[in-house]
SEZA-113900 format. One record per residue: x, y, z of N, C-alpha, C in turn. Coordinates in pm, whole numbers, plus 50000, padded with zeros to 5 digits. Layout:
! residues N
XYZXYZXYZ ...
END
This chain:
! residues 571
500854988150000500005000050000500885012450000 500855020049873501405036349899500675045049998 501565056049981501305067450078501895079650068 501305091049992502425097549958501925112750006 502285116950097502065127650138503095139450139 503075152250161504085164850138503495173050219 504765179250210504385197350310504315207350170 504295223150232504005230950171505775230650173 506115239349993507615241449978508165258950046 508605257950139508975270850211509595281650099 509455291150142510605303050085511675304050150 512645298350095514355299150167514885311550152 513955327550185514625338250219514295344650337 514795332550429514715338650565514825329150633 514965324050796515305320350880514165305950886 514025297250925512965286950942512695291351138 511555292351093510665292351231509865286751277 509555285551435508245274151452507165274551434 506745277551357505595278751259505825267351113 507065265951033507615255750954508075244551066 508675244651166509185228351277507025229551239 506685228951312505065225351350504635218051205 504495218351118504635215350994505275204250938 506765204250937507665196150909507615184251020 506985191251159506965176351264505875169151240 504805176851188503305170051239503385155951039 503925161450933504135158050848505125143150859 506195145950902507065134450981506275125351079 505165131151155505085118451217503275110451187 503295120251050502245108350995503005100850900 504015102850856504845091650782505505088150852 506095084451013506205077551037505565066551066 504225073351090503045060651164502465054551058 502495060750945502175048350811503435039250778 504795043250792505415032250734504895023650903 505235025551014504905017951109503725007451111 502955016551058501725004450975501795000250852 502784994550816503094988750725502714992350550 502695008750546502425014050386503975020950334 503925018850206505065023650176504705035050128 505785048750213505185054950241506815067350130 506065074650099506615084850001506655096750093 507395105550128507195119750208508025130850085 507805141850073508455154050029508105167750066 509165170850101509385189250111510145192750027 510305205750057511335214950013510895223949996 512175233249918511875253149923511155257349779 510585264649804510025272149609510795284649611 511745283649555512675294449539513085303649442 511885305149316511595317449249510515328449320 510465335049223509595346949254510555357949294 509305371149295510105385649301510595388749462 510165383949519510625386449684512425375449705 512085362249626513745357749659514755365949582 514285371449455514885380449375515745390849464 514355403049512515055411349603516195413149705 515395398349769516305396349869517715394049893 517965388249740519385383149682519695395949659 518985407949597519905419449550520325428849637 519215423449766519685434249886521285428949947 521385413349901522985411449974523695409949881 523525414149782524915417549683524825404649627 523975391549616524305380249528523305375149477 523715362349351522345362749260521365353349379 519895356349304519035343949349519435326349363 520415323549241520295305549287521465308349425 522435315749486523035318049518522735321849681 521505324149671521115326249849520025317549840 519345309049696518405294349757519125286749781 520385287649709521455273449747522115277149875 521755287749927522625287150105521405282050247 519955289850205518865289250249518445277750238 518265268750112518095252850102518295245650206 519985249250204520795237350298519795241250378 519915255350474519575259550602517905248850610 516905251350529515835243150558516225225850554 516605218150477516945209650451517825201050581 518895209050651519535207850778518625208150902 517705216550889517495217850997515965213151034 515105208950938514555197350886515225180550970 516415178450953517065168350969516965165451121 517635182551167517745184451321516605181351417 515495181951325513955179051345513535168251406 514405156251255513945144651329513385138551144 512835149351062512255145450984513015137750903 512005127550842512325116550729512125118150582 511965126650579511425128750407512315114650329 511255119550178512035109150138513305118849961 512505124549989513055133749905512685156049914 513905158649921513905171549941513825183849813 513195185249766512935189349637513165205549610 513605211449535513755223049510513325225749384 512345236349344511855236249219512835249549101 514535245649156515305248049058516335239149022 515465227349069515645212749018515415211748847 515815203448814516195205748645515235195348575 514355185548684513145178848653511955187348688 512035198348780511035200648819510815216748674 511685221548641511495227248516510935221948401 511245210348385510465203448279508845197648276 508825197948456507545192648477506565204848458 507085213448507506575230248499505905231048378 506965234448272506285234148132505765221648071 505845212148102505095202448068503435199848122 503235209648255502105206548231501345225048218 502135232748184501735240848103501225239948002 502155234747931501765229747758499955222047764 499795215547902498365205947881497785220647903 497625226648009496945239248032496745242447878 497295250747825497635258847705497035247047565 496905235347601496215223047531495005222847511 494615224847638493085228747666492225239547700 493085246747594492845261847549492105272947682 492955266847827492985276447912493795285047961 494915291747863495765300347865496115309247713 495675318347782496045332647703496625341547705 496735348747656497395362347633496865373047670 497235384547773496575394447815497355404747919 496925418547897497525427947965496675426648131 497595429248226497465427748387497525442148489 496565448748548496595454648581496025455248695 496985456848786496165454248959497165456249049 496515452449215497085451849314498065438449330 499435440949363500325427849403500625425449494 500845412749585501545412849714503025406349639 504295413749705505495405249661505655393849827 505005395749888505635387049978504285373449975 503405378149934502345366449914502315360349768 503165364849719503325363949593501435358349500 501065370849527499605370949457498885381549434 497785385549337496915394549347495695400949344 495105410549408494435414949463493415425349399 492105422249392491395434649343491495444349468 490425458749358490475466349476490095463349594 488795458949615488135454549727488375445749783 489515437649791490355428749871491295440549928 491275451349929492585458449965491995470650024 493205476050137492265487250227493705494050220 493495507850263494335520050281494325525850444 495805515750503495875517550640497435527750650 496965536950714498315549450760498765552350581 498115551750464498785554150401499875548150310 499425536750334499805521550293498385515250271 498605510450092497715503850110497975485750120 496895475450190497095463150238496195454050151 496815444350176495715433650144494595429050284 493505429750273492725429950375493035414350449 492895405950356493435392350453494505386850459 496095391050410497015386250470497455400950563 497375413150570497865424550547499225429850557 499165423250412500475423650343500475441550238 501725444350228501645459550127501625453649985 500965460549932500615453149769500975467249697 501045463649595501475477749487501205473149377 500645486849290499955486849137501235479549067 500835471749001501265465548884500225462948756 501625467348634500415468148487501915459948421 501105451248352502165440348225501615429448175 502305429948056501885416648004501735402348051 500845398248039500915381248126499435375348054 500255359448051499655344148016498215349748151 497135344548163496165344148196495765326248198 495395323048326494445309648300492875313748366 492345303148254490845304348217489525300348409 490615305848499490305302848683488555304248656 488215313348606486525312348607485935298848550 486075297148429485435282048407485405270348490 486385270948620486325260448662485475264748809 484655272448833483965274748931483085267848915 482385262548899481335253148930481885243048969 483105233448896483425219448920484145221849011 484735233249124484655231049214484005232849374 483155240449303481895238949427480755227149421 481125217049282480975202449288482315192349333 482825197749358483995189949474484015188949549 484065202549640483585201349729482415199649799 481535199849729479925193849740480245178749778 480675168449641480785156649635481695150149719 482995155749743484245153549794484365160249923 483625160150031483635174950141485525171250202 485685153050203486875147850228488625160950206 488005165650059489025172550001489505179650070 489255187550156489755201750226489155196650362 490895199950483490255198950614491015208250624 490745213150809489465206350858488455212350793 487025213350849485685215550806485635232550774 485805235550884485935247450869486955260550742 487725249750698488505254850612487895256250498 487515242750439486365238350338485105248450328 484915252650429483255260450444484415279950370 485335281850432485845294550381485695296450224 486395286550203486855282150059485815283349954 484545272050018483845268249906482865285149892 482635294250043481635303950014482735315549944 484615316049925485015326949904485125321549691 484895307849640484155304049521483005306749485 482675303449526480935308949506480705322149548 481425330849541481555344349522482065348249372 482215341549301482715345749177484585344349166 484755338349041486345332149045486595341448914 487405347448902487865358848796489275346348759 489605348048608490655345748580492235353748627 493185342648607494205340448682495405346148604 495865355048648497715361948595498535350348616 498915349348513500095334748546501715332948506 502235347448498503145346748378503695365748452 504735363948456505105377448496506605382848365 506605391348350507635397848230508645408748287 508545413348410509235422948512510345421648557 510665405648557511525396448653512345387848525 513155380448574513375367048530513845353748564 513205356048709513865341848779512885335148816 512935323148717511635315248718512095306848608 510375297548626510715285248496510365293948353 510535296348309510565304948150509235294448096 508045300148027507085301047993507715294947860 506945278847817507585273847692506725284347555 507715285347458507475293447350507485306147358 507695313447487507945328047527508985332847629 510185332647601510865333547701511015346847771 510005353947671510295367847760509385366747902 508825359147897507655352748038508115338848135 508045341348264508225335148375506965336048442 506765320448450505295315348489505665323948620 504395324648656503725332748784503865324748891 504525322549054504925312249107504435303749126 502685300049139502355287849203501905279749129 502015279748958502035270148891503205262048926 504005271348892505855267448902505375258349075 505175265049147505765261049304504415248149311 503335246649286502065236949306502655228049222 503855225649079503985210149020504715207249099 505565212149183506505205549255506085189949295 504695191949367503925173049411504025165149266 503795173149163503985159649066505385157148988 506175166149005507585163748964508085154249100 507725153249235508295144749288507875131449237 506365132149205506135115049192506165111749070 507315119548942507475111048854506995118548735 506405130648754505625138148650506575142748575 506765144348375505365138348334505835124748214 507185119048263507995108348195507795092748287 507885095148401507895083648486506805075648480 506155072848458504775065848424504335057748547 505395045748578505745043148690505095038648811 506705052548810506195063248918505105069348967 504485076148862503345083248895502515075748940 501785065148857500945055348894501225051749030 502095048549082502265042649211501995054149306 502875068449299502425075949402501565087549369 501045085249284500245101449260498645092249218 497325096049284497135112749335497995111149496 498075123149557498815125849698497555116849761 498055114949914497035110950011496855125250048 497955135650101497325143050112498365156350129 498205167250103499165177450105499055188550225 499825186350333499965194750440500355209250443 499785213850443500135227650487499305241350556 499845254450552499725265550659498155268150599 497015271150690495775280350659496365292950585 497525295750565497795313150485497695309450343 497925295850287498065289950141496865281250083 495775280150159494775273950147494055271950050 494025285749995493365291649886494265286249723 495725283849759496095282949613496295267049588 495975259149702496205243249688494395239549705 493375245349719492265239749680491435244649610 491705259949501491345264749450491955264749287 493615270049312494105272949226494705252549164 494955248749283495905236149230494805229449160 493425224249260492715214749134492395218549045 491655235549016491995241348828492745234348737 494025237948826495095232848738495285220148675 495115210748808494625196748746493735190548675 492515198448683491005198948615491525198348448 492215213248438492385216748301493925206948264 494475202948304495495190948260495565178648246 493935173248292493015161348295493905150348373 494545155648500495905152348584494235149248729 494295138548787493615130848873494065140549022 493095143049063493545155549240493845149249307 494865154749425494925149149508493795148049606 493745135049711492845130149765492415138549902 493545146949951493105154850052494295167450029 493245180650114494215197050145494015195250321 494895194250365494815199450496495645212850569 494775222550660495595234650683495655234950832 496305238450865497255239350978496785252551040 496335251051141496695273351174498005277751187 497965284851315499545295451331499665294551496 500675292251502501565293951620501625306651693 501435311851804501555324751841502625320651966 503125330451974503655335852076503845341452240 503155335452297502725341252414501165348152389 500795345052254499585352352263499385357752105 500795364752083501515373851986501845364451842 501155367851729501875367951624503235370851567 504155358151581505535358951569505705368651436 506875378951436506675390551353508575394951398 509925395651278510865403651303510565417451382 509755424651338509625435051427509085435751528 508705429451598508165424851734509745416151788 510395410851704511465404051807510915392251860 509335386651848509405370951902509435359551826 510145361651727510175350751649510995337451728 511015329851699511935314451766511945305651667 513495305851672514105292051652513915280751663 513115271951628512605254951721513835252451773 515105255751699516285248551730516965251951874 516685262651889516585269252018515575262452122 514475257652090513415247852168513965237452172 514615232152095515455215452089516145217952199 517155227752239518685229952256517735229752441 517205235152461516055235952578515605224852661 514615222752547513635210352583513915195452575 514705196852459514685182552427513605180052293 514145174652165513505174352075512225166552056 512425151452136511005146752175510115152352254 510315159952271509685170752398508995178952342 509585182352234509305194552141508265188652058 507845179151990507675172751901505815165451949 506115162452084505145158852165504155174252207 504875182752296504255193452309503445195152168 503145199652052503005204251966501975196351915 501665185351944500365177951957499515179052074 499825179452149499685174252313498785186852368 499295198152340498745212852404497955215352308 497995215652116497315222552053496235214451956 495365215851924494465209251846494875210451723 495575201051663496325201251502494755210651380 494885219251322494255224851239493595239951273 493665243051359493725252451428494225262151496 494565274451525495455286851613495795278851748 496675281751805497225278251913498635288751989 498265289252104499625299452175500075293552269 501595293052246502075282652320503395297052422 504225288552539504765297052641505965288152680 506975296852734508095284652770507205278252919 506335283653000505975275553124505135264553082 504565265652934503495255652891504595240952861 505705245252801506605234752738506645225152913 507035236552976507815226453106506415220653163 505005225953169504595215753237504185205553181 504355207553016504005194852963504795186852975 506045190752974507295179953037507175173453127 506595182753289506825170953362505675164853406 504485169953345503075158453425502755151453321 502675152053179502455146653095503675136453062 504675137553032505745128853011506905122753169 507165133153213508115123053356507055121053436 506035127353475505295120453570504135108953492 503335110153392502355099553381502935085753276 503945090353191504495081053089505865078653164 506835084153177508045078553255508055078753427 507535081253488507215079053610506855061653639 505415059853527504645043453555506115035353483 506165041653365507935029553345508275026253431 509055038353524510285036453621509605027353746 508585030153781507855028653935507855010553865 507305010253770507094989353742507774987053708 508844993653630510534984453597511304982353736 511114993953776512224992853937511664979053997 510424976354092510084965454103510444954754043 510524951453906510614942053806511424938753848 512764946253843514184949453863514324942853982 513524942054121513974939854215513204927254248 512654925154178511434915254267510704903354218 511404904454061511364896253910512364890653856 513844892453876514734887353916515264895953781 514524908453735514964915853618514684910853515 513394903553519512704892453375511204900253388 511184902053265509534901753243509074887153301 507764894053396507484888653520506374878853451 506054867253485504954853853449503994858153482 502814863353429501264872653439500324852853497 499714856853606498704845753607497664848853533 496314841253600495304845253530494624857353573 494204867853389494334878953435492554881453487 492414895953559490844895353649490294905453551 489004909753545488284914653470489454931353443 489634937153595489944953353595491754946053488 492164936753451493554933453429493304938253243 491914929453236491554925253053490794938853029 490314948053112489774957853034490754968953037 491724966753086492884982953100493734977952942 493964960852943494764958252841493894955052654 492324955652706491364960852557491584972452563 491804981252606491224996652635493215002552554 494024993152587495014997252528495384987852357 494834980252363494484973952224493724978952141 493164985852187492184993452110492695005052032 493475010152070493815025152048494665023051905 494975017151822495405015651708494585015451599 493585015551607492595017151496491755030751589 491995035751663491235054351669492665060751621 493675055051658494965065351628494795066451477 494605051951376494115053551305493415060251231 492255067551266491025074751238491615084351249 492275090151348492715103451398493795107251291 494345097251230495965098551170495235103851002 494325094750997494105099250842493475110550815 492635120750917491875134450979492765143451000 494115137450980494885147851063494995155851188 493885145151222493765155551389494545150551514 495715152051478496885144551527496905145351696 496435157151732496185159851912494995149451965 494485142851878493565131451910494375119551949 494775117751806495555107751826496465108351948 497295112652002498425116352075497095116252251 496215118952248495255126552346494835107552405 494615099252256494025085352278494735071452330 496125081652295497295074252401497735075352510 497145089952567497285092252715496195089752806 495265085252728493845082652779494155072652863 494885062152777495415048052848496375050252945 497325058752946498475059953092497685068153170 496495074553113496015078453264495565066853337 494705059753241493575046853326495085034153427 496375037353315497105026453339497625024353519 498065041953497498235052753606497315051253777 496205049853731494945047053817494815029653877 495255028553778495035011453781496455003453848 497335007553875498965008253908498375015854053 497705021754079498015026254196496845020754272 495575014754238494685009354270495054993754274 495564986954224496374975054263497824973554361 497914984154353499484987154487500224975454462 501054971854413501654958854353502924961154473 503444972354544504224970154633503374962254775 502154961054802501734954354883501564941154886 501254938854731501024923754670502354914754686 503384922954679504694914954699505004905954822 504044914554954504144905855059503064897455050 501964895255034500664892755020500284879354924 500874884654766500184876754713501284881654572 502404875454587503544879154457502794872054325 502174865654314502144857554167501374868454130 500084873754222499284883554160499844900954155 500934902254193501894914054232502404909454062 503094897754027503334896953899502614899153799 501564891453799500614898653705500274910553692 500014921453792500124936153807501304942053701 502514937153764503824941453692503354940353504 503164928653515503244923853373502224931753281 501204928053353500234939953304500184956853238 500664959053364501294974253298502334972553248 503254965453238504644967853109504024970053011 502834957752979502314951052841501574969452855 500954971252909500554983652852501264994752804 502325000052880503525006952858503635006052704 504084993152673505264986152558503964987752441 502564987552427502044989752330501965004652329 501575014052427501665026452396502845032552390 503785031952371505415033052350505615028952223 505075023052132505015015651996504105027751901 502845028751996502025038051892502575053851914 503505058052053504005067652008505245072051949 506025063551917507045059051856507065069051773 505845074651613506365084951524506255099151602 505735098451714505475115351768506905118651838 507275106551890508485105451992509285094351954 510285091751855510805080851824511765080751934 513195090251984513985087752058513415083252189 512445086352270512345085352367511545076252398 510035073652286509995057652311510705046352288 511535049052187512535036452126512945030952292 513615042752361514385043852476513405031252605 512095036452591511095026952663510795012252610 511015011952533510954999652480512134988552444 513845001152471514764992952476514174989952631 513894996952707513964988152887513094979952915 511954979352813510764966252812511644952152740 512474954452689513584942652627513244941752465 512444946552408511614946352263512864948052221 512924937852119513864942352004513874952351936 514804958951888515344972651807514394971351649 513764973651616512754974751492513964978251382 513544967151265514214979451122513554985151107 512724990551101512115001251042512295015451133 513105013751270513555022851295513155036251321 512075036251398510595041651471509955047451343 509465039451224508955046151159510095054951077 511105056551053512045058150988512175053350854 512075040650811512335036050720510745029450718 510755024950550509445017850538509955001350571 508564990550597509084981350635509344969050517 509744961950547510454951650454509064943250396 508164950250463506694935150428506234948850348 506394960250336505214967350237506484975550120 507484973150120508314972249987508204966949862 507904973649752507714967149616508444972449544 508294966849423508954975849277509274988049319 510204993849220509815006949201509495017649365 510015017249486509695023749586510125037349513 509585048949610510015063749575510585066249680 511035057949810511755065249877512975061849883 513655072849826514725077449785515815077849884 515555081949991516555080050079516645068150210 515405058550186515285044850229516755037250243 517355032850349518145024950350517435009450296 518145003250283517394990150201517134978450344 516784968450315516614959750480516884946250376 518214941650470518074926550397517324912950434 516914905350372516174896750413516674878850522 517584886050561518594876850689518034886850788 518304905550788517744910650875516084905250898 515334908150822514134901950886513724891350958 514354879450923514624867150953514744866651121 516064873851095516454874351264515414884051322 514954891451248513534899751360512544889551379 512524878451299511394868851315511034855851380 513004855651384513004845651501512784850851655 513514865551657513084865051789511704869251861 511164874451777509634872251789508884856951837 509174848551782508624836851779509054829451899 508364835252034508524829052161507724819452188 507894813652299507154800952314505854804952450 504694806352343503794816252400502554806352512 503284788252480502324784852545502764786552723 504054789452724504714793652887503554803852938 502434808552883502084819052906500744811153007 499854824453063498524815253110497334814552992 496734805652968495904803352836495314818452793 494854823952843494424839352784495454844852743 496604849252809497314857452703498334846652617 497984832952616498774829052509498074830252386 496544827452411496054825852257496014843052188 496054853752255496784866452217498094866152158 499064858452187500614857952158500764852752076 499594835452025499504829551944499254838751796 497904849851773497684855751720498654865351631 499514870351742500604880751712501744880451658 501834865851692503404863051645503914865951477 502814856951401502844861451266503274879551233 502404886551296502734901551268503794906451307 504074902451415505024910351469506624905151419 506344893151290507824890151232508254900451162 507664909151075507784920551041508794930151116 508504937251239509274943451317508364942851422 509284939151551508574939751670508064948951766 508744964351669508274976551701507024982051642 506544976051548505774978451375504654978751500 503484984751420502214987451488501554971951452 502404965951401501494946751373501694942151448 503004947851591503274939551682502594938251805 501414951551790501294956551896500074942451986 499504934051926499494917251937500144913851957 501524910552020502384902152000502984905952146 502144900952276503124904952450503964898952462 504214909452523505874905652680506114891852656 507284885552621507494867852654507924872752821 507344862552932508044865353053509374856453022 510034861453127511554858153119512634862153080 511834873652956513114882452858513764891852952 515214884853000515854895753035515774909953038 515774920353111515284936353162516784942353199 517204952153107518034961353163517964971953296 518444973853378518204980953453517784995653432 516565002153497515935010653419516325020753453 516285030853345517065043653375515985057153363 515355065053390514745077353378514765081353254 514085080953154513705090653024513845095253040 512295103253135512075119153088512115125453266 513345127753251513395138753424513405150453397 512255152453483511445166253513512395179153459 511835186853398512525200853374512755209753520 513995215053541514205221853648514845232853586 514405245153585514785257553585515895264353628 517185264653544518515265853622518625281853729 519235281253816519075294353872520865297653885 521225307953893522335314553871522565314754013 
END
């Protein structure tokens, strides 16, 4: 099964901020959790690095445009990495395929006699790179704005290619009629479809002012207008328009991630485009809100802009990565604080997720002889904490393909709360004098819970669950928390490009040690183990494993603290 999802391609003239980490993380860890569920899974970013604003910006430092995308690239591309993210390919659309894809599906445009010739006269944003009638635009201090980004726009008159954007107003307020799927969340969809059904004026597509861009085939005095150029980028990754393939395998997208500020040109302008190139849409738009600041719209002249990398250097990158689900409702505004980071640090992660580790490994450690402990037979409160955590792979599910990723993340803490409750309502330090076989089963119990929710958060938090699940004894996964795709959903022809390969001796040995001898177990959780084993030959980290419990007996490293509490250094 493919999977081919992308972010929006940044402008590499300027600094990456957390507003792009939020983006680049939430993107990373739905491809991690699909290769984890076993799809082979395609990811791409990168920068769109024409237009008149990278132009400027290059002339304000004395050097050309490819010359500050090729310094800015790295900078996104690096620090992307620093992230955590997996892409599978990093794309720049002054890539020498992605020029060809440009005019190649120009030429279909211009095929299907929706591009013309025509003089342009209007309001521009150079930093939104778009434009504006009058009545989109207001006159504040003397400056005039664009009313909804409020951005400064300025008269522009020139020649420019035109696409035929009105004809396709109806077929897409039958898209989104038919397809409501297309555009999340809901609310985005409802903007969209009533700011269409307001009337769609044809489209400037072609600028003559400039010349840094893909050059307009048969006119070189014209450079397509950016978001033709910057919107093929999704199909020059999957192969557009030679790869045949390729394409077939990963195109249409599952789904294209990006900011509520771009909304308008990936569900308005992009399916046009595809409409009139008789090119199949992608299957979903999802938009993101904005990050604030203490409250504050991050802004250079305000001074609160941030570095994520600066939040890494802080927090801790799984920390970072978690917060950002955990506090904000994925698709929506959110204001986040350095006191918000720390208390999500320590009640949400060292106290309810590494706290129950430490508190039932230590025991284990002392009182189990450092073996995953022999579970008797388990009691009703034992089988509904461990359905209630079986369960959660098909809502994470639901949640993962919605994008409503703070669900997902929300449906895994649901369980360390109950686990939490249930660990302290069994007191397993009392049972030790009392009644150890059933003190074992306690133990065992909550590992087994631990070790499946440590699996499903694996793409939100790869370092730090990996870390929980080296001290549950689980073998090391190839697939490498969702890192790599897995060896059971590899075919022909993969697109990910920067996939290390997995040999098939490695699997082997993931499959022997899977294959424990599950009748040691008590008849209920063997015929569970029985079930699992098959899946979990795959990788024993893979979300197939999450069937597949604790063998008792597997040796236990002595457990060490994940996540200790944030303490505030004082001078």
């Amino acid at each position: 099964m493919g999977y081919y999802l992308t972010t929006a391609i940044a402008y590499p003239n300027g600094a990456i901020h957390i507003g792009h980490a939020y983006e680049y993380i939430a993107a990373d860890t739905i491809a991690r959790f699909k290769r984890l569920d076993n799809h082979d899974v395609f990811f791409c970013t990168g920068t769109d690095e024409h237009g008149l604003k990278m132009l400027q910006a290059a002339n304000k430092l004395g050097i050309t445009p490819k010359e500050l995308a090729d310094d800015n690239a790295k900078n996104f591309r690096d620090t992307q990495l620093a992230l955590g993210s997996t892409f599978d390919r990093f794309i720049r659309t002054t890539d020498e395929d992605h020029y060809a894809a440009s005019q190649a599906i120009w030429r279909k445009l211009e095929e299907a006699g929706d591009i013309y010739l025509d003089t342009y006269s209007g309001w521009y944003s150079v930093r939104d790179e778009a434009f504006y009638t009058d009545d989109e635009t207001e006159v504040v201090d003397g400056v005039r704005l664009s009313k909804e980004t409020r951005t400064e726009v300025t008269w522009t008159e020139e020649e420019s290619y035109f696409f035929r954007l009105s004809k396709y107003q109806d077929k897409l307020l039958e898209l989104y009629k038919n397809h409501p799927e297309f555009i999340g969340p809901d609310s985005r969809r409802n903007e969209i479809a009533s700011f269409v059904a307001s009337g769609l004026k044809d489209l400037s597509v072609s600028r003559t002012t400039f010349d840094w861009g893909v050059p307009v085939p048969g006119n070189d005095k014209h450079v397509m207008y950016v978001w033709i150029d910057a919107l093929t980028n999704y199909l020059t990754a999957a192969g557009y328009p030679d790869d045949q393939e390729r394409l077939s395998k990963w195109w249409p997208a599952d789904v294209h991630i990006i900011g509520k500020d771009i909304i308008r040109f990936h569900s308005v302008y992009w399916p046009a485009f595809l409409m009139s190139a008789g090119i199949e849409l992608p299957k979903r738009v999802h938009a993101h809100g904005f990050l604030f600041n203490a409250g504050e719209k991050m802004s250079k002249s305000v001074g609160n802009v941030v570095d994520p990398l600066d939040l890494v250097d802080a927090f801790g990158l799984d920390t970072l990565r978690f917060f950002l689900f955990r506090e904000f409702s994925y698709g929506h505004d959110g204001s986040y604080t350095k006191d918000s980071i720390i208390t999500r640090k320590n009640s949400d992660l060292a106290n309810e997720y590494g706290n129950l580790a430490q508190r039932s490994l230590s025991m284990i450690q002392k009182n189990c002889d450092a073996q995953v402990p022999q579970p008797g037979e388990l009691t009703e409160a034992d089988e509904k904490l461990l359905a209630l955590a079986r369960a959660v792979p098909d809502t994470a599910r639901r949640h993962v393909d919605t994008q409503a990723l703070h669900l997902y993340v929300e449906a895994c803490w649901k369980v360390l709360s109950e686990a939490n409750r249930y660990f302290s309502a069994q007191e397993p330090w009392k049972l030790k004098k009392t009644d150890p076989d059933r003190m074992a089963t306690v133990l065992w119990v909550t590992i087994e819970v631990v070790r499946i929710i440590s699996i499903l958060i694996q793409p939100v938090m790869p370092g730090s669950a990996g870390k929980i699940l080296d001290l549950l004894g689980v073998p090391a996964g190839v697939g490498e928390a969702g890192a790599k795709v897995l060896p059971t959903a590899v075919d022909s022809g993969s697109g990910a490009e920067a996939m290390g390969s997995v040999s098939a001796s490695a699997a082997i040995g993931v499959a022997a040690g899977a294959a424990y001898a599950s009748a040691a177990l008590a008849p209920n959780v063997a015929e569970a183990a029985a079930d699992g084993i098959a899946a979990a030959e795959a990788d024993p980290r893979s979300f197939a494993a999450v069937e597949s419990p604790l063998e008792p007996g597997t040796p236990l490293p002595k457990p060490e603290p994940v996540f200790p509490k944030f303490v505030e250094e004082t001078e």
